[in-house]
C-alpha positions in Angstrom: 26.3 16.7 0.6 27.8 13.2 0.2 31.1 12.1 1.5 34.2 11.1 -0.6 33.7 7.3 -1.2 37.2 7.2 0.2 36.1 7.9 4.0 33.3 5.1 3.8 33.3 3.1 7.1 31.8 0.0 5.3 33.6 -0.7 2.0 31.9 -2.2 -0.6 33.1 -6.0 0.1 31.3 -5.8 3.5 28.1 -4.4 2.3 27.7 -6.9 -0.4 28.7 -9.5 2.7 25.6 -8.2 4.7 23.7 -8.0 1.2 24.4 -11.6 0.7 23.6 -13.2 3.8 20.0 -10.6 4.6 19.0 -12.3 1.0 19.5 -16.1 2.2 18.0 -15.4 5.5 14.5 -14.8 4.1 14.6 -16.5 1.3 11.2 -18.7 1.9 9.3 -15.9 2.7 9.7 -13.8 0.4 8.8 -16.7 -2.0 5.5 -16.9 0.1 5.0 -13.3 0.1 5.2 -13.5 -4.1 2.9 -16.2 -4.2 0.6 -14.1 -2.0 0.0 -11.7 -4.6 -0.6 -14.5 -6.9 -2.9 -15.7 -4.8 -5.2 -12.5 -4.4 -4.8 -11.7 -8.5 -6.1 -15.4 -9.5 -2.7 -17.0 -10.6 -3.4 -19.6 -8.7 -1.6 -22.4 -10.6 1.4 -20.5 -11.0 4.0 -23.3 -10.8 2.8 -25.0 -14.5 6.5 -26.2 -15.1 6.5 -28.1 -11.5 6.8 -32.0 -11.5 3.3 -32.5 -10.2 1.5 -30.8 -13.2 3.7 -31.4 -16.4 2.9 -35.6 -14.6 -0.5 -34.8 -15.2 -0.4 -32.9 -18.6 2.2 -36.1 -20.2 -0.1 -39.1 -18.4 -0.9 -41.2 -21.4 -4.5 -42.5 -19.4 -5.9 -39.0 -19.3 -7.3 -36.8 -22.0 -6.8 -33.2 -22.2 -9.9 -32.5 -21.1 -9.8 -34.4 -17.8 -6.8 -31.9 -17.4 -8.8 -28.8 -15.8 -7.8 -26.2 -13.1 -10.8 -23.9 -12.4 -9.7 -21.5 -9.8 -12.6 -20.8 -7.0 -10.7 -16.9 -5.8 -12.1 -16.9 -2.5 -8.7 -15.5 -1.5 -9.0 -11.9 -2.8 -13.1 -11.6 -1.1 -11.5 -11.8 2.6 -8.5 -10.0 1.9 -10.6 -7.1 0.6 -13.0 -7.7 3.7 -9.9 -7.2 5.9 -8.8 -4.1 4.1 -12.1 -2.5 4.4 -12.4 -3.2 7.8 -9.2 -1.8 8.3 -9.6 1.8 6.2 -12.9 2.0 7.5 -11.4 2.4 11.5 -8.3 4.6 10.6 -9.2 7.9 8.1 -6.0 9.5 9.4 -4.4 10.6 12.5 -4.9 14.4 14.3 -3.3 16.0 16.7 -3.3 17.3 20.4 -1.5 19.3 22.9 0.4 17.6 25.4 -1.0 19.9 28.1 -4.2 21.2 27.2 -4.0 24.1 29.4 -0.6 25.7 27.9 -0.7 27.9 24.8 2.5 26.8 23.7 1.4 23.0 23.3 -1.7 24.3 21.7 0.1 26.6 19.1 2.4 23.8 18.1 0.0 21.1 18.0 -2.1 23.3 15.6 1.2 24.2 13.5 2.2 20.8 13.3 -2.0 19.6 12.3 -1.9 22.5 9.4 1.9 21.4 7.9 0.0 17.6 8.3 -3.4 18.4 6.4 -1.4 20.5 3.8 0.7 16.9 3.0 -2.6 15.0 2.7 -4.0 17.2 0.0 -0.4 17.2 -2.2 0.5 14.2 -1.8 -2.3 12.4 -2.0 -2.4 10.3 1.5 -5.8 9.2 1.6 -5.3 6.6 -2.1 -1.7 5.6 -0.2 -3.4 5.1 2.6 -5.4 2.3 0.5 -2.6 1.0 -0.7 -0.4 0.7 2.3 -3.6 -1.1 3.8 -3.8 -4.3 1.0 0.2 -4.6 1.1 -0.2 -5.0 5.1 -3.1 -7.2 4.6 -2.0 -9.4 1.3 1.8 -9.4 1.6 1.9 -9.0 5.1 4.5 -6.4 5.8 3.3 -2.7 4.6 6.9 -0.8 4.5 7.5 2.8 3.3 10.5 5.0 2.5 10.3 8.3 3.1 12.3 10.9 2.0 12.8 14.5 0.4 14.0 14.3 -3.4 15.2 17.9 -3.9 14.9 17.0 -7.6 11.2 16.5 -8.0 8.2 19.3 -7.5 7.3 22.1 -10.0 10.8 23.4 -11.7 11.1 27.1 -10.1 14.2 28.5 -12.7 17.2 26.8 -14.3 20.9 27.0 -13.4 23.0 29.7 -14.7 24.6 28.2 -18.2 28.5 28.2 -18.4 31.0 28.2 -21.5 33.5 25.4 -22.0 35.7 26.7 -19.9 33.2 27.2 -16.8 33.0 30.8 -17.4 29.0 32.2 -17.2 27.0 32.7 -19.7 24.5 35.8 -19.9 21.4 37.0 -22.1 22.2 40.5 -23.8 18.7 42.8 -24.9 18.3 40.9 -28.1 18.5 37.0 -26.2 22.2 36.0 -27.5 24.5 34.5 -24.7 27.2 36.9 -23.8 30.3 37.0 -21.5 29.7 40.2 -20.7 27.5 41.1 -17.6 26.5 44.3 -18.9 27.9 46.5 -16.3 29.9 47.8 -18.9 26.9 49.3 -20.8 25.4 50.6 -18.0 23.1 48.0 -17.4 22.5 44.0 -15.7 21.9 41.2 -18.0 20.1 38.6 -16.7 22.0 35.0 -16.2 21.5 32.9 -19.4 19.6 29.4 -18.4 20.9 26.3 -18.6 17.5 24.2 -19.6 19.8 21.1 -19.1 20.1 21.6 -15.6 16.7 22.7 -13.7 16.4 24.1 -10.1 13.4 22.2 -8.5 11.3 22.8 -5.8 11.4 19.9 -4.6 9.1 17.2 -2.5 8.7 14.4 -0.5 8.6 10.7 -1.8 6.7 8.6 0.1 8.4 5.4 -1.7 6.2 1.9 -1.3 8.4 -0.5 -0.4 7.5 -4.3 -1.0 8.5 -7.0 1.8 10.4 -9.1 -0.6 12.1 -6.2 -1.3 13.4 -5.1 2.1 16.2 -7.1 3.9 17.1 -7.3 7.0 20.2 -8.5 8.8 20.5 -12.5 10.2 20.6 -11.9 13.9 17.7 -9.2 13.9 14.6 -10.1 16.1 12.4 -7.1 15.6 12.9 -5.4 12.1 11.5 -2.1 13.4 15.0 -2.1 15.9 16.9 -3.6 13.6 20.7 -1.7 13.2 20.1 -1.5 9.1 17.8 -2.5 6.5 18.8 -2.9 3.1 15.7 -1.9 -0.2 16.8 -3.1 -3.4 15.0 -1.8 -6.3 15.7 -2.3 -10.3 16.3 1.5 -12.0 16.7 2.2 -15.7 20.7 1.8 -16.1 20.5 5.7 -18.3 18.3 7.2 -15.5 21.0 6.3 -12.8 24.0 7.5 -14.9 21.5 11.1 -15.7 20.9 11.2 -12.0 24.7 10.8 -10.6 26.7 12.3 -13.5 28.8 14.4 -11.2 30.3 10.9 -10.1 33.1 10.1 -13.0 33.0 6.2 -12.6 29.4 5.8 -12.8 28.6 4.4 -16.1 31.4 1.4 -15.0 29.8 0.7 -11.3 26.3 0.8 -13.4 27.1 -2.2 -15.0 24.6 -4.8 -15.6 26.3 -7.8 -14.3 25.9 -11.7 -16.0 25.3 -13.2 -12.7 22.4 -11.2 -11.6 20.0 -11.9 -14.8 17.6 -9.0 -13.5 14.5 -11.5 -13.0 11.6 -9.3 -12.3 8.8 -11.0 -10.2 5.1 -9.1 -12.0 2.4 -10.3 -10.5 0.1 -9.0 -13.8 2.0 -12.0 -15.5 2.1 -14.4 -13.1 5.8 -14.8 -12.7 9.3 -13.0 -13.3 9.9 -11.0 -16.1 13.4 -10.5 -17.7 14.4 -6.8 -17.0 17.0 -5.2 -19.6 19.1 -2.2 -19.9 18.6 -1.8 -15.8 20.3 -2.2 -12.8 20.1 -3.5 -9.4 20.6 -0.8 -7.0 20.9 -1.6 -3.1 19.8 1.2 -1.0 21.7 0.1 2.8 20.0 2.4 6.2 22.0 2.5 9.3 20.1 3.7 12.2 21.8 6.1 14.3 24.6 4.0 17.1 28.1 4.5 17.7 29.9 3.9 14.6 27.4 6.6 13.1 25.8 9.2 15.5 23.5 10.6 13.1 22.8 7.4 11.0 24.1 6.6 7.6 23.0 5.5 4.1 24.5 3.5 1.1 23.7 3.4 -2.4 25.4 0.5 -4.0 25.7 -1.8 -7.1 27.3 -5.0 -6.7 30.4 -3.1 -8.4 30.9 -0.4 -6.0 29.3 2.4 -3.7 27.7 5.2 -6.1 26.9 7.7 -3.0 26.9 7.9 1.1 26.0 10.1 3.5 24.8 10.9 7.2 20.9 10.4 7.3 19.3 14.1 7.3 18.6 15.4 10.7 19.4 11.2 11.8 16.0 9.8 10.8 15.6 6.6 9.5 13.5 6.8 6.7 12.1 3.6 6.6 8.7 2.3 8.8 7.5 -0.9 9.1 4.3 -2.7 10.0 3.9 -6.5 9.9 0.4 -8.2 10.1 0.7 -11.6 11.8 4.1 -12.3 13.7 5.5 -15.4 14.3 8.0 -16.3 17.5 11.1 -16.7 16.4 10.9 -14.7 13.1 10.9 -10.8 12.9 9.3 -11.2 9.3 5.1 -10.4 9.1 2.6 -12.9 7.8 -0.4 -12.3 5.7 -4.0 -13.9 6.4 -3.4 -16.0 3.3 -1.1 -18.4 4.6 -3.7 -19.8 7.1 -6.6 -19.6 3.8 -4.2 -21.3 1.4 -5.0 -25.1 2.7 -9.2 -24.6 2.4 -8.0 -22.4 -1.1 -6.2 -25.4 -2.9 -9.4 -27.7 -2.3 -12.0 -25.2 -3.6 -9.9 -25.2 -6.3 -9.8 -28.9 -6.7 -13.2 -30.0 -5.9 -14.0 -27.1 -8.5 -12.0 -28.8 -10.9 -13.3 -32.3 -10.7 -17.0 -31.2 -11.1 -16.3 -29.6 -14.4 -14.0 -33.0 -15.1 -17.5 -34.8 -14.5 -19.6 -32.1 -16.4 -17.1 -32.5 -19.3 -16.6 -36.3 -19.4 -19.7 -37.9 -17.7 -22.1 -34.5 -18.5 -24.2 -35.5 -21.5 -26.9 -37.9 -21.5 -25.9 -41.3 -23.2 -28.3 -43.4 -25.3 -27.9 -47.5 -24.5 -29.0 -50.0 -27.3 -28.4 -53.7 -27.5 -27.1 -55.6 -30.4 -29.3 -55.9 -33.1 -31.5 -52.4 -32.2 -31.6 -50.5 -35.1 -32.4 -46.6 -34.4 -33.3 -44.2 -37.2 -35.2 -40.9 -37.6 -38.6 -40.7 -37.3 -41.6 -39.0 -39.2 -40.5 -34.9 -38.8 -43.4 -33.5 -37.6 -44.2 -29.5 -36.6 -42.6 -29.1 -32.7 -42.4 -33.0 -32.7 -38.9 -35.1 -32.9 -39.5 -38.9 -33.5 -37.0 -41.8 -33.5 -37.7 -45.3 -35.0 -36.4 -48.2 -33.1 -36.6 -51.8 -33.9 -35.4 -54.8 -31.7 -35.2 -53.8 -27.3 -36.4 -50.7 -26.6 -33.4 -48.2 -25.9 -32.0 -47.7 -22.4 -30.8 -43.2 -21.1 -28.1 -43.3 -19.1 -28.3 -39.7 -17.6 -25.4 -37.7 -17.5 -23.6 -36.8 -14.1 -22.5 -32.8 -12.9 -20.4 -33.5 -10.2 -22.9 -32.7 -7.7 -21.1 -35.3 -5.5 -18.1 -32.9 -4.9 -20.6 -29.8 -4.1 -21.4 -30.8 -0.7 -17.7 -30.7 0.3 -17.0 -27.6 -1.6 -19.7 -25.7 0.3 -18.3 -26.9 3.3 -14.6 -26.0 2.7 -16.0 -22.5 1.6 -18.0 -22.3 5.3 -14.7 -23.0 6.7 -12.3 -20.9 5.2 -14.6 -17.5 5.9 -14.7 -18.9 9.5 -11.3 -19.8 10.1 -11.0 -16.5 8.6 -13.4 -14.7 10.9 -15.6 -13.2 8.4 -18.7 -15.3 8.0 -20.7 -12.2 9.5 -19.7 -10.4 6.4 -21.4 -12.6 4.3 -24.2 -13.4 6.0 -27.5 -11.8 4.0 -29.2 -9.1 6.9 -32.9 -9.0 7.1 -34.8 -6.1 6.0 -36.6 -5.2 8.9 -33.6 -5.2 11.8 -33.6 -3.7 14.7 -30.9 -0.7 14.7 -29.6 -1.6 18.3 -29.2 -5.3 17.2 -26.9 -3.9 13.7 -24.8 -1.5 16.2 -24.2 -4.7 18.2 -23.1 -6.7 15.2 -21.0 -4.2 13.7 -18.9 -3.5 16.9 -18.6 -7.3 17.4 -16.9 -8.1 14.0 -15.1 -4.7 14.4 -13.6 -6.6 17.4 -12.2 -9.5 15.5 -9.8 -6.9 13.6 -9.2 -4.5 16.6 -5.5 -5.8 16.9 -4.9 -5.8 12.9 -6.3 -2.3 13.4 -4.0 -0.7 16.3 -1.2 -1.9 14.1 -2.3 -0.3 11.4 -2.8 3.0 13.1 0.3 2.5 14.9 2.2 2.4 11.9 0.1 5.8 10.5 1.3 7.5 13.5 4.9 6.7 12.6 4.2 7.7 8.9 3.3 11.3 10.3 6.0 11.9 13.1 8.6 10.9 10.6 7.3 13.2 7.8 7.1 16.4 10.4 10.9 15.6 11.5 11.9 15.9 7.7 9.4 18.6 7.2 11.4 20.7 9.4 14.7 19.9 8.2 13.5 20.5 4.3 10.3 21.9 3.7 11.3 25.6 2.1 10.2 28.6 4.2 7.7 29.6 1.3 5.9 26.0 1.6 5.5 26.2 5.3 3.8 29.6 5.4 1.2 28.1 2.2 0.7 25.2 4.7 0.2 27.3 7.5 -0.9 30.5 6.4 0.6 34.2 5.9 -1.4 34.9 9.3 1.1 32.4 10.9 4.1 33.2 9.2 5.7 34.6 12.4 5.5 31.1 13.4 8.0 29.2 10.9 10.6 29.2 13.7 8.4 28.1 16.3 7.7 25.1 14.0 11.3 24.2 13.1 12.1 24.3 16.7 9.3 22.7 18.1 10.1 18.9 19.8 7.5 15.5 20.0 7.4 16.7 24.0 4.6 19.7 22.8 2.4 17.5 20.8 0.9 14.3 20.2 -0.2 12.1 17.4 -3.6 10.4 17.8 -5.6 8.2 15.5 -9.1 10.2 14.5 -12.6 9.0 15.1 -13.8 7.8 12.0 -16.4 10.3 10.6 -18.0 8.9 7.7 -18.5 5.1 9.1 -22.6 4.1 8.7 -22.8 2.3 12.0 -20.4 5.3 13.9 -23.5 7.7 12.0 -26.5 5.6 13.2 -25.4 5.5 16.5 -24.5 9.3 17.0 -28.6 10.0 15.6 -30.1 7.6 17.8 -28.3 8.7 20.8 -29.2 12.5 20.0 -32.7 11.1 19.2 -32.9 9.7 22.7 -31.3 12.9 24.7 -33.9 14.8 22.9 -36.9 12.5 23.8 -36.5 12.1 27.3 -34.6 15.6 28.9 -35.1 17.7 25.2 -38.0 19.6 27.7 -35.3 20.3 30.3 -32.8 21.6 28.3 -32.4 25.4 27.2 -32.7 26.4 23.4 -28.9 26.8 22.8 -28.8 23.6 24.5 -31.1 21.6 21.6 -29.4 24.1 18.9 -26.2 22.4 19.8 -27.3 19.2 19.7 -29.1 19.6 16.2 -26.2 20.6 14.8 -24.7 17.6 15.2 -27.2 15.7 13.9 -25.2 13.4 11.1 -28.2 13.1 8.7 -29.4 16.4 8.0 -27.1 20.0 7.3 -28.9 22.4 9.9 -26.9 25.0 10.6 -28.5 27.5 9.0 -31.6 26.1 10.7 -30.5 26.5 13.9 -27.8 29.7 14.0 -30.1 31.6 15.8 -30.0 28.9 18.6 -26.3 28.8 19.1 -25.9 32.6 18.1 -24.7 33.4 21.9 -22.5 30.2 21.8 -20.7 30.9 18.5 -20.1 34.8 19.7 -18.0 33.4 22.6 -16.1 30.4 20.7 -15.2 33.2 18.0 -13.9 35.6 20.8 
């Protein structure tokens, strides 16, 4: 339960201190990390108020339509190339015994694997999974809060309803709220529900976090070691007040304050939105250290602390993965700041060939002084023009076909500067399978360290869900997870340290190049030592064929084999 605000060891002067100086430290980054997402949505020319454009919009010597901005999005192609690549190398994580050999480690690590798969289906992993993969790639930082809201989940009853004065409330035979118990007429009434206040089951919130979003203190150096981190979030001012109504100053530190005009940045609209009726909440994280053994966490407003507490079981709920680092920064940096240079001239060179198409575009007809030019005879398919004095000059038209050239070649540029001109490149229809296998494991190169981060960071995601899991996932939810065969288990689980079981990333299974190559290398076992091999031997290898379902096929093959696995 929370503490007393009274017993806080940070008061609320020094957290809006550390708020203040975490927001100033980052400030230019989390402006480029905005205009990022600008960037991959097509908002290109975000900034229409700046200097530079409202020059070019009030410049007396241009016409409106010599005022163009075509936007060339070249931005969002790679980033999606990057995701994909990405997703495509890291389905999930599994799990392992630490020593194969001992049944404990193997009865934990399969514990652990079933309380893990169970999360994936509820919650949903696999479409986070995408999403956490574009914020890492596009922003640069993917960050997640994880946590256990006991009031979300499936409501399993309702709180007993009280009277005025506090005394319960129960249901007589006929449904009307009674004092009385029943014992008195030889009987139990049941507790009269208070639909006002629901019991939930409860569930876990895996929270995305965006990097603007997240602060971090001035001297940090590596924000996944850094003492605290601070998420601020805007909430609906009513839902706050519903949600903390046992605390009797909350409708005053729910304020919304003059100063903070509640500008929210939507990247649908290209810009900051004014948000009303809400406030600014400031979620501060202290990792465990002296000051607080077990951790410690702050909700705030600017006008006071709503709510603290020790972290549960001394996690810190918040993971971190940057893309890009740069020395002397702990902040990540997305792809897009090296493409937005090659980005702004595609744009531009765009621009002036529709300037050219618009202004110079049509065909112009020259005549000297004293040429007369009428309509001719109207004949059927036939357009005549008379013409007396010089004959008539055309001056053709022009399409901008002088900027083309360097557009292609800033385009070339960008997807190699980017390191995915492969992935455009057109593949010929008859190619040699060896030849794609090579190709596909030589761009999968190019992202290998974008990908080892990225798995590194789903490893975290799943050792800091099964320390929580064991702290609150209900007895009834671990045994559905695990199964009523296992239930025997539930302490093992809870009691059960990292030093029994591992986390490791998973081979991707559905991957086309990861498929070829498994059926060419069981093609070629089969050709040269298939005559060598005993019948179970090729049964086993069929059935791993990834083009074809033969088991059924093929059971009488591995009959023997299966007999002993099953035993």
């Amino acid at each position: 339960m929370p503490k007393n605000r009274m017993s806080q060891k940070h008061s609320i002067e020094d957290l809006n201190s550390l708020y203040r100086d975490a927001e100033t430290v980052d400030q230019e980054i989390f402006a480029e990390q905005r205009s990022n997402l600008l960037l991959v949505s097509g908002e290109h020319y975000n900034r229409r108020m700046s200097s530079f454009y409202r020059r070019i919009r009030e410049a007396k010597d241009l016409s409106s339509e010599q005022k163009l901005r075509l936007t060339k999005n070249h931005i969002q192609r790679i980033c999606k190339i990057y995701s994909n690549n990405i997703i495509s190398a890291n389905p999930g994580v599994g799990f392992a015994p630490k020593n194969e050999k001992e049944i404990h480690d193997q009865k934990v690590s399969k514990l652990h694997q079933a309380v893990w798969r169970d999360a994936v289906e509820k919650y949903n992993i696999d479409e986070l999974i995408d999403d956490w993969a574009d914020n890492y790639v596009q922003i640069g930082e993917t960050i997640v809060k994880l946590f256990w809201d006991a009031s979300g989940g499936k409501v399993k009853g309702y709180e007993q309803k009280a009277d005025k004065k506090g005394h319960p409330l129960f249901l007589d035979p006929n449904g009307q709220e009674t004092l009385d118990a029943g014992s008195s007429m030889g009987m139990q009434f049941q507790p009269a529900p208070d639909k006002t206040r629901p019991d939930h089951e409860g569930e876990f919130i895996f929270e995305e976090v965006f990097g603007f979003n997240c602060l971090r203190p001035p001297e940090c150096k590596d924000i996944r070691k850094s003492p605290w981190l601070c998420i601020r979030k805007m909430v609906d001012r009513d839902e706050l007040i519903a949600r903390f109504r046992d605390i009797s100053d909350i409708e005053k530190l729910a304020q919304e304050s003059q100063d903070e005009t509640f500008m929210v940045f939507d990247s649908g609209k290209g810009g900051y939105t004014n948000s009303k009726n809400q406030v600014l909440l400031r979620e501060f994280y202290f990792r465990p250290c002296t000051l607080y053994p077990n951790g410690y966490f702050y909700f705030t407003t600017k006008e006071g602390t709503i709510v603290e507490g020790e972290l549960p079981g001394g996690v810190f709920p918040i993971l971190f993965r940057g893309f890009d680092r740069v020395q002397t920064t702990p902040r990540g940096r997305a792809i897009i700041k090296t493409l937005r240079p090659y980005q702004a001239e595609i744009n531009r060179a765009a621009s002036k060939m529709a300037e050219h198409q618009i202004t110079l575009g049509d065909d112009k007809l020259l005549i000297q002084n004293g040429t007369k030019v009428s309509a001719g005879v109207s004949l059927p398919g036939v357009r005549t023009v008379n013409y007396t004095g010089m004959e008539p000059k055309i001056l053709q038209g022009r399409d901008g076909s002088q900027y083309l050239n360097y557009m292609t070649t800033q385009i070339g540029e960008m997807y190699q500067v980017a390191m995915v001109q492969e992935e455009t490149e057109e593949l010929p229809a008859q190619l040699d399978p060896y030849v794609m296998l090579f190709r596909s494991a030589r761009q999968k190169k190019k992202f290998q360290r974008y990908i080892k981060g990225f798995e590194r960071f789903l490893i975290d995601v799943v050792k800091t869900y099964l320390k929580l899991a064991k702290i609150h996932l209900p007895d009834d939810a671990v045994v559905y997870a695990i199964g009523t065969n296992e239930a025997i288990n539930i302490e093992e689980f809870r009691s059960a340290t990292d030093l029994c079981y591992e986390v490791k990333v998973e081979a991707q299974s559905d991957d086309i190049e990861t498929k070829l190559g498994k059926q060419i290398v069981i093609n070629h076992a089969l050709q040269y030592i298939g005559n060598q091999l005993k019948p179970e031997d090729i049964g086993k290898l069929l059935r791993q064929m990834p083009y074809a379902n033969l088991d059924a096929s093929f059971d009488d093959l591995t009959l023997d084999y299966d007999n002993v696995m099953n035993d």
